[in-house]
FIDOKE-956916 format. One record per residue (C-alpha): residue number from 1; residue in one letter; y, x, z. Coordinates in pm, 1 decimal. Each point is the difference from the previous one (the first is absolute). Layout:
<sites>
{num = NUM | residuo = A | yy = Y | xx = X | zz = Z};
...
</sites>
This chain:
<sites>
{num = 1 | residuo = X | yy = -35.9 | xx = -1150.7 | zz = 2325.1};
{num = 2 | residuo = X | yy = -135.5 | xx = 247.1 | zz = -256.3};
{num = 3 | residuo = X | yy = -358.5 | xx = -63.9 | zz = -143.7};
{num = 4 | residuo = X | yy = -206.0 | xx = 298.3 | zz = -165.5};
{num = 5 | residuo = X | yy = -313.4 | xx = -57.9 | zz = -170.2};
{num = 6 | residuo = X | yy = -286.8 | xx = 135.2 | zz = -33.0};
{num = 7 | residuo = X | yy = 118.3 | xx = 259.8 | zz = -306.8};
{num = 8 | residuo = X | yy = 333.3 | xx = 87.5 | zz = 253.1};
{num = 9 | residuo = X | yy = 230.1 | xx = -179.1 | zz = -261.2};
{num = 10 | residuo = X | yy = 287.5 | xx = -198.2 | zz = 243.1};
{num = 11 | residuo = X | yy = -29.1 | xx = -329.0 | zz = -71.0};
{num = 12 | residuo = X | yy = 365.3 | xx = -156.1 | zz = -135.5};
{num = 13 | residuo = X | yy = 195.0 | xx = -185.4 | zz = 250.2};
{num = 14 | residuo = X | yy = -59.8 | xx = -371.8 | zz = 36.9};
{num = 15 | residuo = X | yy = 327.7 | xx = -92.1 | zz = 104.6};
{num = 16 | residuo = X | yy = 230.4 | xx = 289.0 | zz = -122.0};
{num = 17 | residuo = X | yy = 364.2 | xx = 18.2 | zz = -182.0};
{num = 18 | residuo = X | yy = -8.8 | xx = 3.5 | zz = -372.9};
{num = 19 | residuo = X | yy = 12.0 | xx = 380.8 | zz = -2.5};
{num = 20 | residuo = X | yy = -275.4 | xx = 40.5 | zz = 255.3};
{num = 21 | residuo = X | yy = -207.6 | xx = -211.7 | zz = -195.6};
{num = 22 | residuo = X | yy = 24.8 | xx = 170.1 | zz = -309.1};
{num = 23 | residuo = X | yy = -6.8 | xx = 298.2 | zz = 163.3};
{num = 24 | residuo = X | yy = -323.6 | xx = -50.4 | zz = 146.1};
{num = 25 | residuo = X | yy = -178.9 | xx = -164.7 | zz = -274.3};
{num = 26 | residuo = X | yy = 109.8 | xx = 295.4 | zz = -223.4};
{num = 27 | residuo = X | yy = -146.1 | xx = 255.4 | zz = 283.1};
{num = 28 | residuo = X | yy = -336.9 | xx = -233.1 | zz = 15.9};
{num = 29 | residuo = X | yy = -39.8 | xx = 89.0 | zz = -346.2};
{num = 30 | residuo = X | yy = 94.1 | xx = 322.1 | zz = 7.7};
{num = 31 | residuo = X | yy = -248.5 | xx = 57.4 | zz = 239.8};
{num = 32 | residuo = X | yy = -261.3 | xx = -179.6 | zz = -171.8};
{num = 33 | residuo = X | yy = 7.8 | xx = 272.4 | zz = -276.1};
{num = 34 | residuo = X | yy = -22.1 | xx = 280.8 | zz = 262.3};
{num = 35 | residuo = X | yy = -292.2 | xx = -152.3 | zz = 93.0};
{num = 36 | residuo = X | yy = -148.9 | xx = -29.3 | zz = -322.5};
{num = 37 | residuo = X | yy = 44.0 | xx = 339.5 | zz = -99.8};
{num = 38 | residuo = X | yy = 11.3 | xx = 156.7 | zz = 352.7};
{num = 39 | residuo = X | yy = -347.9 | xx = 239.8 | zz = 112.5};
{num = 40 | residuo = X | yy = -76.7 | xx = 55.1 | zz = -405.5};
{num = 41 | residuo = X | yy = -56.4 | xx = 374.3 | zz = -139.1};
{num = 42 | residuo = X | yy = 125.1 | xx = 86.1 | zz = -351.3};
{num = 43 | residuo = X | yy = -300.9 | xx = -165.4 | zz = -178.2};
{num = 44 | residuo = X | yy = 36.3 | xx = -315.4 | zz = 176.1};
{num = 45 | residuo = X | yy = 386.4 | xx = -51.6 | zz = -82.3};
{num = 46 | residuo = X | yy = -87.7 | xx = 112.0 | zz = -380.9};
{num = 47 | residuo = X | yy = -280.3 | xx = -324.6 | zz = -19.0};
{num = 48 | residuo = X | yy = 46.5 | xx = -223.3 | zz = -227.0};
{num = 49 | residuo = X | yy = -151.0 | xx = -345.7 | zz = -51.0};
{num = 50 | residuo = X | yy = -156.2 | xx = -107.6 | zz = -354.7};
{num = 51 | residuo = X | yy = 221.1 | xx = 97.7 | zz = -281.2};
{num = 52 | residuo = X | yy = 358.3 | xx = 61.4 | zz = 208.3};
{num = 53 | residuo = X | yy = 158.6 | xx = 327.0 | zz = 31.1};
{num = 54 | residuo = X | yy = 150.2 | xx = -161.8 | zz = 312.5};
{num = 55 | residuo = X | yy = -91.7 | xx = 215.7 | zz = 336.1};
{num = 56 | residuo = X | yy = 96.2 | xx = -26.5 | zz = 369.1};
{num = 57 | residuo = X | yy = 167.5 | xx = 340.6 | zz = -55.8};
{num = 58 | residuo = X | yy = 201.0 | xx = -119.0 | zz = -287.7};
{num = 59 | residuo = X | yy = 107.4 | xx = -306.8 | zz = 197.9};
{num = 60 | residuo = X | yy = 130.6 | xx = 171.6 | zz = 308.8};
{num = 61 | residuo = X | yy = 236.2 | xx = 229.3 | zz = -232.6};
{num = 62 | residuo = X | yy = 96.0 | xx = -304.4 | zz = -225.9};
{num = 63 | residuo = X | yy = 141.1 | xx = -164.3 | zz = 361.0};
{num = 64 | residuo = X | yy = 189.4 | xx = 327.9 | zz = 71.5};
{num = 65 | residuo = X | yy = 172.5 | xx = -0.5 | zz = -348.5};
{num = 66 | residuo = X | yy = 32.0 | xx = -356.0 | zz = 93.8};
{num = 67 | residuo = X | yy = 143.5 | xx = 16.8 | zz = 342.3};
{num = 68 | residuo = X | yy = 243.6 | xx = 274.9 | zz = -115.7};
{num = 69 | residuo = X | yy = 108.3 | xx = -211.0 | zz = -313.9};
{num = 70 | residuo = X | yy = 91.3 | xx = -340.0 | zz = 177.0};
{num = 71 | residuo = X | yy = 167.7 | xx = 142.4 | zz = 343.7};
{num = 72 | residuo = X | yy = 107.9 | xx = 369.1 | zz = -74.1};
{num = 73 | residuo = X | yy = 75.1 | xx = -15.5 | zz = -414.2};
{num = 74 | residuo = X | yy = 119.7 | xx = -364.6 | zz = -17.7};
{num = 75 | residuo = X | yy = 101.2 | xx = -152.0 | zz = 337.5};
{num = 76 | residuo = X | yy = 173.3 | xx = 350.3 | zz = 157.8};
{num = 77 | residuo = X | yy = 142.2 | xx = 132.0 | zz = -372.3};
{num = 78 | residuo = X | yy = -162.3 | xx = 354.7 | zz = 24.6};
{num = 79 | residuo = X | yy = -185.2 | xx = 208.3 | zz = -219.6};
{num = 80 | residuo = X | yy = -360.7 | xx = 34.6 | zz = -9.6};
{num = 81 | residuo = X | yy = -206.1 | xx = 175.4 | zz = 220.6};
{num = 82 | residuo = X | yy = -247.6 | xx = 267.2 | zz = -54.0};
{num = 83 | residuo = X | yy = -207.8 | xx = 11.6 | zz = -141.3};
{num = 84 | residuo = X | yy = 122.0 | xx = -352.1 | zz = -205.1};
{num = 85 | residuo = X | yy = 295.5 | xx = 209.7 | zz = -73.0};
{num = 86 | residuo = X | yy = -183.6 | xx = 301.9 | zz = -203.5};
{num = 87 | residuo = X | yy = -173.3 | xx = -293.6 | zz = -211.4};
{num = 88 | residuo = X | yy = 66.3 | xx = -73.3 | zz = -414.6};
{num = 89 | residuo = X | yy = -43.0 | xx = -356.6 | zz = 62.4};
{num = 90 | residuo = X | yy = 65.4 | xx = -38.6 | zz = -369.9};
{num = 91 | residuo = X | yy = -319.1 | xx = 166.1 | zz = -96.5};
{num = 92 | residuo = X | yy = -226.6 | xx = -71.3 | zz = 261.0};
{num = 93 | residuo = X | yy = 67.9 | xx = -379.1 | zz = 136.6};
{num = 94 | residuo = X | yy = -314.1 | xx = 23.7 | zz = 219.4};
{num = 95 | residuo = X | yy = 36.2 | xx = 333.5 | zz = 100.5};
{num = 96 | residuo = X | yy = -56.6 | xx = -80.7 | zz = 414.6};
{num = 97 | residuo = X | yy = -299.4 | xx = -208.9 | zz = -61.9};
{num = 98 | residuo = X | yy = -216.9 | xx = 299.6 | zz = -201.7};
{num = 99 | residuo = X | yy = 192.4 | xx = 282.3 | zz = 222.6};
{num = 100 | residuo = X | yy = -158.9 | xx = -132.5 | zz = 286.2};
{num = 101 | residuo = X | yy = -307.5 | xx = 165.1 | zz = -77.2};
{num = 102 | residuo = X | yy = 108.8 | xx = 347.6 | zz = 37.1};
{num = 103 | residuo = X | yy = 117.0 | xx = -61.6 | zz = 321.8};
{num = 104 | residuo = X | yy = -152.9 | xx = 39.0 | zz = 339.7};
{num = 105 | residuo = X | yy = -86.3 | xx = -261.8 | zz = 192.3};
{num = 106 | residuo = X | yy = 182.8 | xx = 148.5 | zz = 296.2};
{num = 107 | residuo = X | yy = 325.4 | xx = 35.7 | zz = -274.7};
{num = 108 | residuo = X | yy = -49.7 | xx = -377.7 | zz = -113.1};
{num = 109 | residuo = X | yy = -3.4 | xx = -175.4 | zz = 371.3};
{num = 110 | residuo = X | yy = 301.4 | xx = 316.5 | zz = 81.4};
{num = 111 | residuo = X | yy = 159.9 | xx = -141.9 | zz = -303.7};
{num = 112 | residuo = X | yy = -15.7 | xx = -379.5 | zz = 100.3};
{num = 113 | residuo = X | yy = 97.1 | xx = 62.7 | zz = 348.9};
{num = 114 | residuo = X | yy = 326.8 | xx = 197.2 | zz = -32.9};
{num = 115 | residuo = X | yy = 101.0 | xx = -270.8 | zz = -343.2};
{num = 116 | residuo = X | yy = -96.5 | xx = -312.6 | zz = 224.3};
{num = 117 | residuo = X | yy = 240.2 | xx = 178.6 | zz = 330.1};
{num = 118 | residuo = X | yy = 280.1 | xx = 81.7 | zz = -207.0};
{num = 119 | residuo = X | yy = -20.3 | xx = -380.8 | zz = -141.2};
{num = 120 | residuo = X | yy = -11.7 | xx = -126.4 | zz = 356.2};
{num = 121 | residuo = X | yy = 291.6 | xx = 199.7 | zz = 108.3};
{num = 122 | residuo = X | yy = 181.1 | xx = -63.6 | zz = -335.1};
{num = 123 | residuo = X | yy = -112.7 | xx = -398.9 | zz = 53.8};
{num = 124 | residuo = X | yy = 205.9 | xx = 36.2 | zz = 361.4};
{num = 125 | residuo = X | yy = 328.6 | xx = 163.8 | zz = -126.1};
{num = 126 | residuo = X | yy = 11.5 | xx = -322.3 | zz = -226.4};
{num = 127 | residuo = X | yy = -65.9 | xx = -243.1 | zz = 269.4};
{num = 128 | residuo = X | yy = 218.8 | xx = 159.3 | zz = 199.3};
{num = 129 | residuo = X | yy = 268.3 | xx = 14.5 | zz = -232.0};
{num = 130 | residuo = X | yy = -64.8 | xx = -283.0 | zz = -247.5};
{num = 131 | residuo = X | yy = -257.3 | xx = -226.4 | zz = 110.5};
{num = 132 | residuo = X | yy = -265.5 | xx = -199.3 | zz = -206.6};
{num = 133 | residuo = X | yy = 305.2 | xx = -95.0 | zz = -221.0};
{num = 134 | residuo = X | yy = 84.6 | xx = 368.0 | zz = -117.5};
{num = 135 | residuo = X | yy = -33.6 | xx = 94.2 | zz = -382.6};
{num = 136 | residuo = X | yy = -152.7 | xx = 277.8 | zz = -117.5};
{num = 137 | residuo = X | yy = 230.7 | xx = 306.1 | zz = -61.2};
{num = 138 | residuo = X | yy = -134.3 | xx = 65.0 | zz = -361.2};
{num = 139 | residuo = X | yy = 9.0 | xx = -335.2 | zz = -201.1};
{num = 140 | residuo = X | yy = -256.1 | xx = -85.5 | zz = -288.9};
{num = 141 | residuo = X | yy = 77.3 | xx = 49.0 | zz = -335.9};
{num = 142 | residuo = X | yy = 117.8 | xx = -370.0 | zz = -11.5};
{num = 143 | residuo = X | yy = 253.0 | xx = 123.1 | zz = 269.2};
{num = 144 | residuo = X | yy = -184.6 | xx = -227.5 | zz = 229.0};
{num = 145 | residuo = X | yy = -77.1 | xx = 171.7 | zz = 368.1};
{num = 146 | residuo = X | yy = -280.7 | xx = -151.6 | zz = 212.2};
{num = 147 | residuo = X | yy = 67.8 | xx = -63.8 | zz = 337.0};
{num = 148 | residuo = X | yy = -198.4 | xx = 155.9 | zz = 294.1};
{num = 149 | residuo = X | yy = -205.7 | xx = -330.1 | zz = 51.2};
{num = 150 | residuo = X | yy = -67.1 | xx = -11.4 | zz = -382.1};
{num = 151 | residuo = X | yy = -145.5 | xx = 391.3 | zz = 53.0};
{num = 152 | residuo = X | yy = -160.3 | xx = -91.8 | zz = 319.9};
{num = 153 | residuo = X | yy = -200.1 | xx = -267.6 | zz = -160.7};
{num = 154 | residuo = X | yy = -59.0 | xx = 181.0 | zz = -311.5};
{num = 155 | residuo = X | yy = -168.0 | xx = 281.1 | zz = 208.1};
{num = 156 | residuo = X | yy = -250.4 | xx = -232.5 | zz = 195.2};
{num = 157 | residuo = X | yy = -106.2 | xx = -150.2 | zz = -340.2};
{num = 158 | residuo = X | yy = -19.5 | xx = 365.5 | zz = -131.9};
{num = 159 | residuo = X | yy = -239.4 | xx = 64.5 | zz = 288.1};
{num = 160 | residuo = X | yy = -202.6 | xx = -277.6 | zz = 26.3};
{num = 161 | residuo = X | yy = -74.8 | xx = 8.8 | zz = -365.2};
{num = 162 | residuo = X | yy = -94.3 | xx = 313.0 | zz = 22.7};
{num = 163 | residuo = X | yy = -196.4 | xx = -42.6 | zz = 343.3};
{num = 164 | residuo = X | yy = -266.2 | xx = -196.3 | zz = -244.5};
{num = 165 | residuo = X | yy = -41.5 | xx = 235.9 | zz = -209.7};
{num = 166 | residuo = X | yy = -90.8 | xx = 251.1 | zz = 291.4};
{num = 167 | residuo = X | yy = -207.7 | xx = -248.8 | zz = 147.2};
{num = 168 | residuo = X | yy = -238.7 | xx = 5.5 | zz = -304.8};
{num = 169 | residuo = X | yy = 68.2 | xx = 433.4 | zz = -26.8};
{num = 170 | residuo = X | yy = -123.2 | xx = 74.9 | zz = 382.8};
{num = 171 | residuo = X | yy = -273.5 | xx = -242.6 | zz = 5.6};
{num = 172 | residuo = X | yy = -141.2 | xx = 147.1 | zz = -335.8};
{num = 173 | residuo = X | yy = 53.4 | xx = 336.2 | zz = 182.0};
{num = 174 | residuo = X | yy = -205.3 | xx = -48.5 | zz = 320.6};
{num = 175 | residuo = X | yy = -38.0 | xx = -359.0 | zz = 9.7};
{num = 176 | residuo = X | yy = 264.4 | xx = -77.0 | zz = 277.1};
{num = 177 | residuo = X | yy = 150.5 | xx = -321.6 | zz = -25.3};
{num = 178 | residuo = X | yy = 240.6 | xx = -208.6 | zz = 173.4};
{num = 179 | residuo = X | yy = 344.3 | xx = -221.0 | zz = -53.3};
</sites>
């Protein structure tokens, strides 16, 4: 049986394989933040609480560059996607967190939603070809390679950390609060 809640997030599945489990929890979260950020204009997604430069806007295009570093860069092998792939990384470390606020809401949540489908389709081909087991393509500079469980896990911590700190961004925006 598949629960939704009151926000339309799917809750994870009580009794599920491994996979569908980790799948779910990372989807919860992932649609925690589209929540969070989700019905904002420009000003709204540029807020920031006390003396942070964090914003919702900034988060949503930090979890893109994330999304397309752990399943498309590291666990699939291929190069970077735009606009990641246009970026001197060297020079400007944080360069998707103060971006953010020359884009468009409509180009953030665009953004999020084709990085988070390619990761889902990306997260399949490994399952289906690999399993949980399956090393990343492009190792660490250790020559280490995280598996697809070790990335799977990573990504819901990734999220929910990041889910608090949107908590505290959209109720200092319009005072909405929630989980």
């Amino acid at each position: 049986m598949t629960t939704v809640d009151d926000q339309g997030r799917v809750e994870p599945p009580l009794a599920g394989t491994e996979a569908e489990t980790l799948l779910g929890y990372l989807d919860y979260q992932r649609a925690t933040l589209a929540w969070k950020a989700g019905g904002l204009d420009a000003a709204g997604l540029s807020a920031t609480v006390g003396v942070s430069a964090l914003t919702l806007g900034g988060l949503l295009k930090h979890m893109c560059f994330v999304e397309d570093h752990w399943f498309t860069y590291t666990l699939h092998g291929q190069d970077r996607q735009p606009p990641w792939d246009a970026v001197d990384w060297k020079s400007d470390p944080d360069w998707e967190w103060h971006s953010a606020a020359g884009d468009t809401p409509g180009e953030l949540l665009s953004l999020w939603e084709g990085t988070v489908g390619r990761s889902r389709s990306l997260t399949a081909q490994a399952l289906d070809t690999g399993g949980l087991d399956q090393c990343a393509l492009r190792p660490w500079a250790t020559g280490e390679a995280p598996s697809l469980r070790w990335i799977l896990v990573h990504m819901i911590e990734e999220y929910a950390r990041h889910n608090g700190h949107a908590d505290l961004l959209r109720e200092s925006v319009d005072g909405s609060t929630g989980e």
